[in-house]
C-alpha positions in Angstrom: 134.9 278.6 15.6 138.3 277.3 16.2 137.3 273.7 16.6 135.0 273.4 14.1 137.9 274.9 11.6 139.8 272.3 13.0 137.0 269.5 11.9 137.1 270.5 8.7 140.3 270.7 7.7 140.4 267.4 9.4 137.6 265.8 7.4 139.3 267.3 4.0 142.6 265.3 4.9 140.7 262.2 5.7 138.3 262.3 2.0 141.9 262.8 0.5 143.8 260.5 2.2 141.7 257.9 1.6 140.6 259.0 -2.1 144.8 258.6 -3.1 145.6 255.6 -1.1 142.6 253.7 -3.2 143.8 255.1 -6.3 147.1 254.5 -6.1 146.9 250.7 -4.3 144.7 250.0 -7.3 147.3 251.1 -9.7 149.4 249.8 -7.7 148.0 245.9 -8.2 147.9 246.4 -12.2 150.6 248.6 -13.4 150.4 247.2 -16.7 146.7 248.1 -16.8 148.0 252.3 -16.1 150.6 251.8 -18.5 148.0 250.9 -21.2 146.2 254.0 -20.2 149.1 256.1 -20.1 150.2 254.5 -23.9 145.9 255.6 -24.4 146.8 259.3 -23.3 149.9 259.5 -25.3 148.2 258.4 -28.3 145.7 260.8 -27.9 148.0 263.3 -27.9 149.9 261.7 -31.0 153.3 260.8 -29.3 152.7 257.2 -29.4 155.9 255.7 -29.9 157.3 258.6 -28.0 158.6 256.6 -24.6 159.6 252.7 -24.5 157.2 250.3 -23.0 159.7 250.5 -20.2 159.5 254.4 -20.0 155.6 253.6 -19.5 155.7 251.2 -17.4 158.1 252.7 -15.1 155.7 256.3 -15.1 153.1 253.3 -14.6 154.9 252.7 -11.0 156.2 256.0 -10.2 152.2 257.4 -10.2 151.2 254.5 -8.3 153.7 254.6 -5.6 153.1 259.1 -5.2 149.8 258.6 -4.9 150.0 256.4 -2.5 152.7 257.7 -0.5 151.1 261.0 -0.6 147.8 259.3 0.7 149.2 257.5 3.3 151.9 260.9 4.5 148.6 263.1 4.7 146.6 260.6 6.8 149.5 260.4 9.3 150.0 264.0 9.1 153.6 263.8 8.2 155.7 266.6 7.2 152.3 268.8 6.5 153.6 271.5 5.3 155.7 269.9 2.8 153.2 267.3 1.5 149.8 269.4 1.6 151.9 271.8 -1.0 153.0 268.6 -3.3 149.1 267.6 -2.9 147.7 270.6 -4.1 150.1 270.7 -7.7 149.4 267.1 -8.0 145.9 267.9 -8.0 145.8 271.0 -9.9 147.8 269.0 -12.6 144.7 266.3 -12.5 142.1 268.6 -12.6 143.5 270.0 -15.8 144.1 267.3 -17.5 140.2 265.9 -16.7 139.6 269.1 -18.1 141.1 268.7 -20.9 139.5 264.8 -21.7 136.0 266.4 -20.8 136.3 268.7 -23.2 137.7 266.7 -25.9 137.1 263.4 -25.1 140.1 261.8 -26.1 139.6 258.9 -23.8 136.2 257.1 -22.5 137.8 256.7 -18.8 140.7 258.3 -17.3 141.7 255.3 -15.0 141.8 257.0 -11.8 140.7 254.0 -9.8 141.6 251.5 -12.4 139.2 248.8 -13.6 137.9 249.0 -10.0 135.3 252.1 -10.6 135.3 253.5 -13.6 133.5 257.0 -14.1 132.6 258.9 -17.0 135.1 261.6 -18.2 132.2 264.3 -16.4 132.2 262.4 -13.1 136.2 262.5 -12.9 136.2 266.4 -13.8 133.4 267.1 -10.7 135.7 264.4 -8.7 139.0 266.1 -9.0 137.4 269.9 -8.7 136.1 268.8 -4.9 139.5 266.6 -4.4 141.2 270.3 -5.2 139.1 272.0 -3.0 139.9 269.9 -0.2 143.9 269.9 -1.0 143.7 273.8 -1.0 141.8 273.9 2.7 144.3 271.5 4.6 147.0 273.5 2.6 146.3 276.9 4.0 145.8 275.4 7.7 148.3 272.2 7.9 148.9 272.2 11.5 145.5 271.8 12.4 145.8 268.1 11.0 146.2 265.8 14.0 149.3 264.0 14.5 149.0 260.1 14.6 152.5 259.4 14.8 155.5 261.3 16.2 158.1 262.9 14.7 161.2 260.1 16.1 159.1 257.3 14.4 157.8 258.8 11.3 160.5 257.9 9.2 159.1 254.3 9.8 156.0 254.9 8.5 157.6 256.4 5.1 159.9 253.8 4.3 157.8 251.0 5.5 155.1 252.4 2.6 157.7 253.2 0.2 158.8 249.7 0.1 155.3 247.7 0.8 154.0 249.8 -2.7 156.9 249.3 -4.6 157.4 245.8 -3.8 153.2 245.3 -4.4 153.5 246.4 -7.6 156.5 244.2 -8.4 154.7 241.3 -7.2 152.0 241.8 -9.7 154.5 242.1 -12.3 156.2 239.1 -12.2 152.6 237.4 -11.3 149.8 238.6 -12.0 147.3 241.4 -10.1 145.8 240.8 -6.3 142.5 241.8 -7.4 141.1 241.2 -10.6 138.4 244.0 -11.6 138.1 243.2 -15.2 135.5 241.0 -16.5 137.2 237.7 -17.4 138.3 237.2 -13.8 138.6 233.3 -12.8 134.4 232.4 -12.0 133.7 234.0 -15.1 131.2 232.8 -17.4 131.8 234.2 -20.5 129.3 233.5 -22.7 126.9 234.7 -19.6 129.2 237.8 -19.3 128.6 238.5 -23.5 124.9 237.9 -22.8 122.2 241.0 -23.2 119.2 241.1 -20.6 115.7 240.7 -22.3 114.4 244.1 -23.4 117.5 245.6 -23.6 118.4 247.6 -26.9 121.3 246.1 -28.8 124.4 248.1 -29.6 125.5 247.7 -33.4 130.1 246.9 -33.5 131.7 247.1 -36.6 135.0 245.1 -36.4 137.7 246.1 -39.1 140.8 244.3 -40.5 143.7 246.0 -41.7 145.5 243.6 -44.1 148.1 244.0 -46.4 149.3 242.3 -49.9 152.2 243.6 -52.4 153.1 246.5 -49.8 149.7 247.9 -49.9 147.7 247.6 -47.0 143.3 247.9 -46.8 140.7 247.7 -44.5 138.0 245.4 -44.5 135.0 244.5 -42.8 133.3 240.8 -42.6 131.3 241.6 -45.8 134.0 242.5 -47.8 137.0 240.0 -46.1 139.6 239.1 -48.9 140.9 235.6 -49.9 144.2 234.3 -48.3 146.4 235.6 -50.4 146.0 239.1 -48.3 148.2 239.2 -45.0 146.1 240.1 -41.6 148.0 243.1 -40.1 145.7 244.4 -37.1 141.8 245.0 -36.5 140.3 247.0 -34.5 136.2 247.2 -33.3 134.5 250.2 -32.8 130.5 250.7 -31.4 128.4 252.5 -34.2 125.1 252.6 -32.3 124.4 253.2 -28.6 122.7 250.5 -26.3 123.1 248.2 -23.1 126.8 247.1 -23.7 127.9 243.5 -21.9 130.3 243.5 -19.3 132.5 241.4 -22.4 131.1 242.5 -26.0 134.1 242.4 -27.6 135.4 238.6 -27.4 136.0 237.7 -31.2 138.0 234.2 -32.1 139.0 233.7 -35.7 140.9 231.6 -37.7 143.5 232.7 -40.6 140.8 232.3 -42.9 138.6 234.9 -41.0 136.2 232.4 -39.8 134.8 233.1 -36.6 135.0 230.2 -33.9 133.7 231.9 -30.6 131.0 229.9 -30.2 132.9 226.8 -31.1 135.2 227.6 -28.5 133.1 228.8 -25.6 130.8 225.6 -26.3 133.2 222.8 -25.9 132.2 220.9 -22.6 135.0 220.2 -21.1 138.6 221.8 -20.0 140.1 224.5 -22.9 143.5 226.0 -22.3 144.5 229.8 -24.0 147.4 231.1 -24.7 147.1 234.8 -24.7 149.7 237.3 -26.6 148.2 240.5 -27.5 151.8 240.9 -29.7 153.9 237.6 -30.2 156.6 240.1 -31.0 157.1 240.9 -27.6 156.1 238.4 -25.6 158.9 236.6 -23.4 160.0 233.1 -24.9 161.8 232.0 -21.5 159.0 229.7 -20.4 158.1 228.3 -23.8 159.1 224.7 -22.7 156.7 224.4 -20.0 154.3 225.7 -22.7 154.6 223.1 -25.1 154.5 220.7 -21.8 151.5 221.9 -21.3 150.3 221.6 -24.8 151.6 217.6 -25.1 149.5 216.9 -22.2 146.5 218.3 -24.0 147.4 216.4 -26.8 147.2 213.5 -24.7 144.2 214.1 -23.2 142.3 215.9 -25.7 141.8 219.3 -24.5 141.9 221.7 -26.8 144.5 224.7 -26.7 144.8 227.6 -28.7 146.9 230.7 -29.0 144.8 233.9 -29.3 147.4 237.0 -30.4 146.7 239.9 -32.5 150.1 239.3 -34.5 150.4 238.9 -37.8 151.9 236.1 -40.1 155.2 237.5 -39.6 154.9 237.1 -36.0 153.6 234.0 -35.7 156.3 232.6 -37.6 159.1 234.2 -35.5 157.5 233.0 -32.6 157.4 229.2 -34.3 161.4 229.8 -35.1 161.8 231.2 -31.4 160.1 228.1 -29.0 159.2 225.2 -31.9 155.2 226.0 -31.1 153.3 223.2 -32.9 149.9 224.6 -31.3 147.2 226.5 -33.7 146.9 230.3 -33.7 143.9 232.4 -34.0 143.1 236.3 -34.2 141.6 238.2 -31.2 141.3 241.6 -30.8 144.9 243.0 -29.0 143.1 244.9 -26.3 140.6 242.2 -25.2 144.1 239.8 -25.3 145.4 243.0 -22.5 142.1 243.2 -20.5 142.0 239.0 -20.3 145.3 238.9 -18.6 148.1 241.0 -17.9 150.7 239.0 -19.2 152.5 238.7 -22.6 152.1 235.9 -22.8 149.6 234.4 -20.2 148.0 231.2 -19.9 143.8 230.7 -19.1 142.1 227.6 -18.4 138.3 227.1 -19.1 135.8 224.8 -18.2 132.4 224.6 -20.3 132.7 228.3 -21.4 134.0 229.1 -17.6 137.2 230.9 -16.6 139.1 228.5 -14.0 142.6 229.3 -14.0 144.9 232.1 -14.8 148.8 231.9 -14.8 150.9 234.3 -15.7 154.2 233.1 -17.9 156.7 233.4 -15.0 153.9 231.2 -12.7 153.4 228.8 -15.3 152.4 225.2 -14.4 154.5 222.1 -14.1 152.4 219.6 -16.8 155.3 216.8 -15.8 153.6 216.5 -12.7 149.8 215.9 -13.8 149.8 212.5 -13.9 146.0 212.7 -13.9 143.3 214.2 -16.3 142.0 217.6 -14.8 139.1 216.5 -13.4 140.8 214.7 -11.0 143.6 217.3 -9.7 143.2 220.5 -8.0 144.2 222.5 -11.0 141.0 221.8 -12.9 139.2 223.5 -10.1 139.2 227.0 -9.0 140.9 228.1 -6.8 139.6 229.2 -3.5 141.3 232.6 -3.0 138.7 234.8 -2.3 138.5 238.5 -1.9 138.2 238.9 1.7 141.1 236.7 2.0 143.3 239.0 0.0 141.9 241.8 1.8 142.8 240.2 5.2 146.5 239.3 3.7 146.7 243.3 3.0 145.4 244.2 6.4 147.7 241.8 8.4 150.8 242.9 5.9 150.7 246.7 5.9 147.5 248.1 8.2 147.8 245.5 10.9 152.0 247.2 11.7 151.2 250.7 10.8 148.3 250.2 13.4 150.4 248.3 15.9 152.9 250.8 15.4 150.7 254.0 15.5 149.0 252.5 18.9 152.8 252.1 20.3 153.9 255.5 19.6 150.8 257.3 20.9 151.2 255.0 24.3 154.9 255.8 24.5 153.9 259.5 23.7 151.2 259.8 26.4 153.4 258.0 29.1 155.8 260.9 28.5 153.7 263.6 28.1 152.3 262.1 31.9 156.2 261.8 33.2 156.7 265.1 32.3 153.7 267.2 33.6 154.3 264.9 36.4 158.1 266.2 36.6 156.9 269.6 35.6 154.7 269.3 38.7 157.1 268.4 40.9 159.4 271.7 40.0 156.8 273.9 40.3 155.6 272.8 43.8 159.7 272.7 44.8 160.3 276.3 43.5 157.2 277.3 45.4 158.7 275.6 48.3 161.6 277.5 48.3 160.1 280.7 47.6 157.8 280.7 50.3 160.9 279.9 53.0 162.9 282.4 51.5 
């Protein structure tokens, strides 16, 4: 009865272990995509506004790195007591607030695992109640967890993970994330991706525009779309009937004039370039030189480039005083700008409708040194990162010295255990010795 209590506590820490490290390296590889979602929660709870983007961003990072942390602690079985007690209030604290967004629905996923899985708002409830369960059994009995490291070399394990998660999610700051799970990764097609299977009922969008003239602002729809003497302010697209929704069905590129040029766009044979700022307001104007570069070269060599934001007049024209832009802007919906790249702003390169290249503004390409169209250079192709590659880079980076490091300690461990039943041995049979001449 003893071992089999031992198993299962066991297989609880492993299912929870595993379930936090995934969430959190997720997070981890696109804060900016959890500090969207946090901004989502805190506007469903009408304190948008409340924190700074940096306040967001930096509770973003903070949840990343304790889930993670805590993940990676519970599958080493380090300080049990201590972590199997933060696990448990960390997961009561989830399971109430899926509660709470099952009940009311305030948002359609609650971004556990990212853009990686995404559940319904039920599915993350049931999750979380068995994820508690499991918390609450290796709580009550955390010294039946089995050691894989010992307590002199721990202290390795917990800095080494502090600083590989913090430093992860850093990276993919300044850059962009590891692992793309959204739909416009580079491979894309997009008008395949917009594309609904034969048979499949339709769901009906109703796209909004929020404009604005003599201090009054309206909302329109496509029917009713004013002349120009109205100034765009926002829009927003919501689904009014239910049906087989596209991995993208929200792509939308329109002019000032509220003429719609998707099609145009994702037509054009040949290399396109976008500039992507979901708010010109805020986007960093540090690397505009090597975006106008970038633009005379287009110029030069007649590729079209465009710069998709979801800022107003006023913005636009700040952004003209800022950097000088000379390129054409166009509206596009401010969280498909987000869920394209994670970078404000970011630069995508397609190719007949095709995503080929992503940079993010700090990564930005050197255009002095394409001395060739793009069908001639490596940058009009795609890149050949793959998955498993990146998969192997994180396995060689973090797993491969925690494992190296685990199988050390448990040799080092065993050879002293042996030494000292060996020594122990030795006593014994010299006490006995001496007790039998006595």
């Amino acid at each position: 009865m003893n071992k089999l209590s031992t198993i299962f506590v066991n297989i609880c820490r492993f299912v929870l272990a595993v379930t936090l490290i995934l969430s959190g390296f997720v997070k981890a590889v696109d804060p900016l995509g959890t500090q969207y979602k946090i901004q989502d929660y805190l506007t469903a709870l009408s304190l948008q506004g409340a924190l700074p983007d940096w306040g967001t961003l930096c509770m973003s990072v903070a949840l990343s790195t304790m889930e993670f942390c805590l993940g990676i602690l519970l599958l080493f079985a380090i300080h049990r007591r201590t972590v199997t007690k933060l696990i448990v209030a960390f997961m009561a604290v989830m399971t109430l607030v899926t509660l709470w967004i099952w009940i009311a629905n305030p948002v359609s996923d609650c971004g556990c695992f990212g853009d990686a899985l995404v559940l319904t708002n039920g599915q993350t409830f049931a999750k979380n109640i068995i994820l508690l369960a499991a918390a609450i059994v290796v709580c009550r009995k955390p010294l039946k967890m089995v050691r894989f490291i010992s307590k002199t070399n721990q202290w390795i394990v917990i800095n080494y993970t502090l600083l590989f998660i913090i430093l992860c999610s850093i990276w993919c700051l300044y850059d962009l994330p590891i692992f793309d799970f959204r739909p416009y990764k580079v491979g894309t097609d997009i008008r395949e991706g917009m594309q609904i299977p034969e048979g499949e009922k339709q769901p009906q969008f109703e796209t909004t525009f929020i404009l604005e003239k003599d201090g009054q602002r309206k909302e329109f729809t496509l029917e009713n779309y004013p002349d120009s003497t109205w100034t765009f302010i926002d829009s927003k697209t919501v689904q009014t009937e239910e049906g087989y929704v596209p991995p993208i069905h929200d792509f939308s590129i329109e002019n000032q004039e509220g003429d719609v040029i998707t099609d145009t766009v994702l037509a054009f044979k040949g290399y396109t370039f976008l500039l992507i700022s979901p708010y010109l307001e805020h986007a960093s104007d540090s690397d505009f030189g090597e975006i106008d570069q970038i633009y005379e070269y287009c110029q030069d060599n007649g590729y079209p480039f465009y710069c998709l934001t979801s800022s107003g007049d006023e913005g636009m024209e700040r952004w003209r005083e800022l950097t000088g832009a000379e390129y054409p802007f166009f509206f596009t919906d401010a969280i498909t700008l987000k869920t394209i790249i994670r970078s404000n702003p970011g630069l995508l390169l397609m190719k007949d409708g095709k995503v080929v290249r992503k940079w993010s503004h700090n990564r930005l390409p050197d255009a002095t040194k394409w001395d060739k169209r793009l069908e001639l250079t490596t940058v009009g192709k795609t890149p050949a990162d793959s998955t498993a590659s990146k998969v192997a880079a994180i396995l060689m980076w973090f797993v491969l010295p925690l494992a190296i490091l685990t199988l050390a300690d448990r040799i080092w461990a065993t050879i002293k255990w042996l030494w000292n039943r060996k020594k122990n041995k030795k006593k014994h049979k010299e006490k006995s010795t001496t007790t039998n001449h006595s």
